[in-house]
C-alpha positions in Angstrom: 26.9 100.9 -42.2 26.1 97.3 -42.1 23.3 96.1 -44.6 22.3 92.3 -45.9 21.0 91.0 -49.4 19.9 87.3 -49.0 19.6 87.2 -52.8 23.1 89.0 -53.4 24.9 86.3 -55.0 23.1 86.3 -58.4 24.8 89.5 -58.9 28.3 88.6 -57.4 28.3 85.3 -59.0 29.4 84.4 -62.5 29.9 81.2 -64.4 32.6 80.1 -66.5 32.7 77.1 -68.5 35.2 74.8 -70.4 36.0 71.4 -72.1 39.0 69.4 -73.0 38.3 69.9 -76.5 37.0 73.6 -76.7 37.5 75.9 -74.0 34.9 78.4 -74.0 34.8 82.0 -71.7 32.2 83.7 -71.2 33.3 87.7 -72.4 30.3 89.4 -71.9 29.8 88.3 -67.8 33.5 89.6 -66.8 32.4 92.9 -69.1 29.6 92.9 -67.1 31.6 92.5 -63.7 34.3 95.3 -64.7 30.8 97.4 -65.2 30.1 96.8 -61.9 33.3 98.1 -60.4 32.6 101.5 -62.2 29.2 101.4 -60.7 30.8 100.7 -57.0 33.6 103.5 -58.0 30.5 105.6 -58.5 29.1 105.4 -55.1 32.6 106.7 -53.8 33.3 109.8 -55.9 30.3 112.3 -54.6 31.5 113.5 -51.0 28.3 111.5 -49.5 27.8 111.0 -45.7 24.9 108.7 -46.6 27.0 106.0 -48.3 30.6 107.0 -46.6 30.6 103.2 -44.8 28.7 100.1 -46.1 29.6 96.7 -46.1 27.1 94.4 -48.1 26.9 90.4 -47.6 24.8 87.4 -48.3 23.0 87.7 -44.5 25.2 84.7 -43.4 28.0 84.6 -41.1 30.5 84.4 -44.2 32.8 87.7 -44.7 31.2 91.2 -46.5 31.3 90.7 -50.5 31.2 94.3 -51.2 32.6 96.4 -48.5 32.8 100.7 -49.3 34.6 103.3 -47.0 34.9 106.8 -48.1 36.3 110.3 -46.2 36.3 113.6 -47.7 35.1 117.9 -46.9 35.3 120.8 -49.2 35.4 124.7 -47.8 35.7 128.1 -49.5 39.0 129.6 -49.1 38.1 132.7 -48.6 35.1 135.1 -48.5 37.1 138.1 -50.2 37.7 135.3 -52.9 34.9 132.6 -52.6 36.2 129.9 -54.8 35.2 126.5 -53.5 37.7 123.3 -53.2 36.6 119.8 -52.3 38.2 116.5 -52.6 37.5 112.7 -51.2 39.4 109.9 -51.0 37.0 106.1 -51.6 38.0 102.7 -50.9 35.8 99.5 -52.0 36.2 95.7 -51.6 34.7 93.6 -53.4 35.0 89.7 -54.0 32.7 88.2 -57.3 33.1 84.3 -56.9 33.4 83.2 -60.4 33.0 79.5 -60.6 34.9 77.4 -63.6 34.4 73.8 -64.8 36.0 71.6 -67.0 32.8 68.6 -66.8 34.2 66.7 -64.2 35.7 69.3 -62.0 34.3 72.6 -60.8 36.2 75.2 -59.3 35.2 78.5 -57.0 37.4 81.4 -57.8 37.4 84.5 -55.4 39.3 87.6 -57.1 38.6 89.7 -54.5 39.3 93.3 -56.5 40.5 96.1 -54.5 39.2 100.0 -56.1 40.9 103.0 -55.0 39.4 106.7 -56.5 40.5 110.2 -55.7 38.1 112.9 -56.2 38.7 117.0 -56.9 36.4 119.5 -57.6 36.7 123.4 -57.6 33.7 125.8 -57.6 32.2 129.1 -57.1 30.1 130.5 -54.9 27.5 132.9 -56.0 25.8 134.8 -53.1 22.1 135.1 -54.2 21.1 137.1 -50.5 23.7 138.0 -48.0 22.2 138.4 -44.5 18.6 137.7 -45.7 16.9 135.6 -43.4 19.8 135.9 -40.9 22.1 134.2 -43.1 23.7 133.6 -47.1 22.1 131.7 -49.4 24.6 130.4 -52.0 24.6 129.0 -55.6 27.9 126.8 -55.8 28.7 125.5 -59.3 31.5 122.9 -58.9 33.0 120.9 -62.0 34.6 117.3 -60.3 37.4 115.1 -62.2 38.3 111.6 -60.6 41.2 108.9 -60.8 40.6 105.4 -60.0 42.0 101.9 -60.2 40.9 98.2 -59.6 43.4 95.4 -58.5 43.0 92.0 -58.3 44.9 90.6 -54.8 44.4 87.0 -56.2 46.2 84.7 -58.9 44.1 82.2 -59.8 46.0 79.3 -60.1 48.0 77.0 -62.8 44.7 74.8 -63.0 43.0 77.4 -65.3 46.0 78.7 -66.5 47.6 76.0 -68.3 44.2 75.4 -70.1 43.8 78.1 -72.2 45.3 82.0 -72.2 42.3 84.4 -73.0 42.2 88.1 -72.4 39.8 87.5 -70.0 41.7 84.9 -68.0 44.5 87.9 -67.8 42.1 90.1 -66.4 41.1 87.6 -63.3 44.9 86.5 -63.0 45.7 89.3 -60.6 44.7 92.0 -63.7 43.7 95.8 -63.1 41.5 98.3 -64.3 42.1 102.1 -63.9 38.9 104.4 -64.7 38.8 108.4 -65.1 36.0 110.3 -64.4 34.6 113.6 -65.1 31.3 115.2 -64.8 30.4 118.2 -62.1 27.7 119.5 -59.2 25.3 122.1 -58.3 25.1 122.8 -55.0 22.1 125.7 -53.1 24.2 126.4 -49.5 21.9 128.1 -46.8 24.6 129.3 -44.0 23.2 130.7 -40.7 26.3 131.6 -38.4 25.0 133.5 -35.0 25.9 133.0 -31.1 22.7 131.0 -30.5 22.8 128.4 -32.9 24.4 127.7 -36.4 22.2 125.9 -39.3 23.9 124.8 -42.6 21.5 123.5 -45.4 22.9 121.7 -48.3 20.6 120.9 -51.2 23.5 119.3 -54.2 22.6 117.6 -58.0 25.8 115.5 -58.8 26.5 114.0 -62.2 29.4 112.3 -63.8 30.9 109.6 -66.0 33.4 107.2 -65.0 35.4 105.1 -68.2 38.3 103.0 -67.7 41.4 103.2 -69.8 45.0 101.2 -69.2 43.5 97.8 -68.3 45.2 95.0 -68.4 42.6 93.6 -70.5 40.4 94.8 -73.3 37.6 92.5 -72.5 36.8 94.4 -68.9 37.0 98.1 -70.8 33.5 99.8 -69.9 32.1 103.0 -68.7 29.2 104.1 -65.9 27.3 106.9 -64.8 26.5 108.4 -61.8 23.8 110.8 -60.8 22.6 111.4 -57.3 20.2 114.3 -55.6 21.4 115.0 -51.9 20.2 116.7 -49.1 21.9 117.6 -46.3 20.9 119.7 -43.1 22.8 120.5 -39.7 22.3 122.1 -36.7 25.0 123.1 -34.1 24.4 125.5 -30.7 26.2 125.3 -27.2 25.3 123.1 -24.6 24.1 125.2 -21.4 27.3 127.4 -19.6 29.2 123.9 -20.8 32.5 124.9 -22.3 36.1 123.2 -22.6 39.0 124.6 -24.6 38.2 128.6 -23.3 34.8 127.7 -25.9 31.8 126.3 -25.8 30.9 122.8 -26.3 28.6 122.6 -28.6 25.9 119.4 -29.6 25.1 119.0 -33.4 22.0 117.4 -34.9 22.0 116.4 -38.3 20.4 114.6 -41.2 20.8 113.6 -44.7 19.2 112.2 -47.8 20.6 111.0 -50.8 18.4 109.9 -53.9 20.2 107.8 -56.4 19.7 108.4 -60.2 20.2 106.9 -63.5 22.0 103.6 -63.3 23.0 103.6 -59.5 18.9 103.4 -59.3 18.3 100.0 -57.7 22.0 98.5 -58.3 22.6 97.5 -54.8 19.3 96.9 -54.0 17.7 100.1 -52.5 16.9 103.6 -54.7 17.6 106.3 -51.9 19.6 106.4 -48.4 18.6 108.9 -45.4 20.8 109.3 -42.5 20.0 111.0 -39.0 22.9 111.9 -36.4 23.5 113.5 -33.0 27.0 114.4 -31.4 29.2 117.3 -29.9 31.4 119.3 -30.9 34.7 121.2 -29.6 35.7 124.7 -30.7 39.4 124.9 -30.1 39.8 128.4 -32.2 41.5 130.2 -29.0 44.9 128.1 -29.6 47.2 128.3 -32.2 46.5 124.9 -33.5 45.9 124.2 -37.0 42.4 122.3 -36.3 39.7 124.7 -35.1 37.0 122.6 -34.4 36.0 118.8 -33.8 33.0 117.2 -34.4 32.6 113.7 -33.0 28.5 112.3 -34.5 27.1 109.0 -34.2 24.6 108.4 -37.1 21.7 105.8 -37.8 21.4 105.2 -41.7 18.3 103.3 -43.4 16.8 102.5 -47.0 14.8 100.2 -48.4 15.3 96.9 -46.6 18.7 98.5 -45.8 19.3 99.9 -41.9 22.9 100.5 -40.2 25.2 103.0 -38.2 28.2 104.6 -38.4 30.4 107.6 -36.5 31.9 110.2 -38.1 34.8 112.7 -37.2 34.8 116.0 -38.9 37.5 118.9 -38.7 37.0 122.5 -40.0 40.4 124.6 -40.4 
């Protein structure tokens, strides 16, 4: 997903300033750019097909500033023994340009941190009405732990450096953050499985709280919250007398809406995210392969003043 903020920089951007005869470092605007990374953490720890791909820049030509990939899926193991596993794996870029002066001289300094989070959760599903409207409406309580860590890929130089050593300085000179988070979801599943068609409605409240711990620094030490109402629908059924594999080939529809909450309200510049898709999909259940179906859907995201695309590759076992 591919979105542009003209006015993008006076939130990536911070200032530092010095003199030869008192160096002075501006804590509370690298405190407030270690917040940040929580907050971009946050977007990646909800399993969220919404915000699984955007890359954020300035609307020039120049390279993305924020860039956020994330993959994940959860199933029930069992119907005998319904508990509920998910897990997703988020990937961020982004590159704060942090300018420093010394009167006469003025420097731009891209740190360009790199986040890495790993999310598990493990629920329970709850079957309010089994076979009621043709399908099982379920009431999935999942609690959600995370592991993260930021790391700068950039040294910034013996020109700062030999100036003055401050704890914040150590946190741009190549420093990292790691962050934890816990918090949990509560997820309404409507599952329709028939010949004809299959419809899976997916209405989850997620809520959790990310703090960072082991930093290199204590000036970046900080916590966030994240909070998000999503809404997720799909619709699978065979295409014609179509079939590949001994099975059906089937097309999917699908849409989703995400609502953001709390402090990811507004943060990178739009409040909700909806997402349509269409693709196919192939059943390959009659083999003895590990994979028993594909599904290959290109899908068209928007918000405010936001709009992109994005394909996705599911598998279900």
């Amino acid at each position: 997903m591919r979105v542009a903020f003209p006015g993008l920089l006076l939130m990536l951007t911070a200032t530092m300033v010095y003199s030869p005869a008192a160096y002075a470092v501006d804590n509370p605007r690298i405190k407030q750019r270690a917040d940040a990374v929580l907050t971009l953490m946050s977007y990646m720890v909800i399993p969220d097909v919404t915000a699984s791909d955007l890359n954020i820049g300035t609307g020039s030509n120049e390279s993305n500033e924020l860039t956020i990939t994330q993959f994940g899926g959860g199933a029930t193991l069992s119907e005998s023994f319904p508990i509920y596993v998910e897990g997703a794996l988020g990937y961020s870029r982004y590159d704060p340009q942090f300018v420093v002066s010394n009167g006469t001289e003025t420097r731009r300094i891209p740190t360009r941190w790199n986040s890495l989070t790993g999310t598990g959760g493990i629920g329970w599903d709850f079957h309010l009405h089994r076979d009621r409207w043709g399908g099982n409406l379920i009431l999935r309580p999942i609690a959600n732990v995370m592991l993260g860590t930021m790391a700068s890929d950039v040294r910034i130089g013996a020109w700062v450096i030999e100036r003055r050593r401050h704890a914040d300085y150590d946190f741009l000179d190549g420093g990292r953050l790691n962050a934890y988070g816990t918090g949990g979801s509560l997820m309404l599943d409507y599952e329709l499985v028939s010949k004809p068609q299959d419809i899976d409605i997916e209405l989850r409240y997620s809520a959790m709280r990310l703090q960072t711990f082991g930093s290199t620094s204590d000036a970046v030490d900080g916590h966030a919250n994240t909070q998000n109402l999503g809404l997720y629908l799909r619709r699978r059924a065979p295409i014609s007398d179509w079939t590949l594999l001994k099975s059906p080939v089937r097309y999917v529809l699908e849409g989703a809406h995400t609502e953001y909450l709390g402090e990811q309200r507004g943060r990178l510049g739009f409040n909700s995210l909806s997402s349509v898709g269409a693709g196919i999909e192939l059943d390959s259940s009659k083999y003895p392969v590990f994979v028993t179906r594909t599904r290959l859907v290109a899908r068209y995201m928007f918000g405010q003043n936001t709009s992109g695309y994005g394909i996705g590759l599911a598998m279900s076992f």
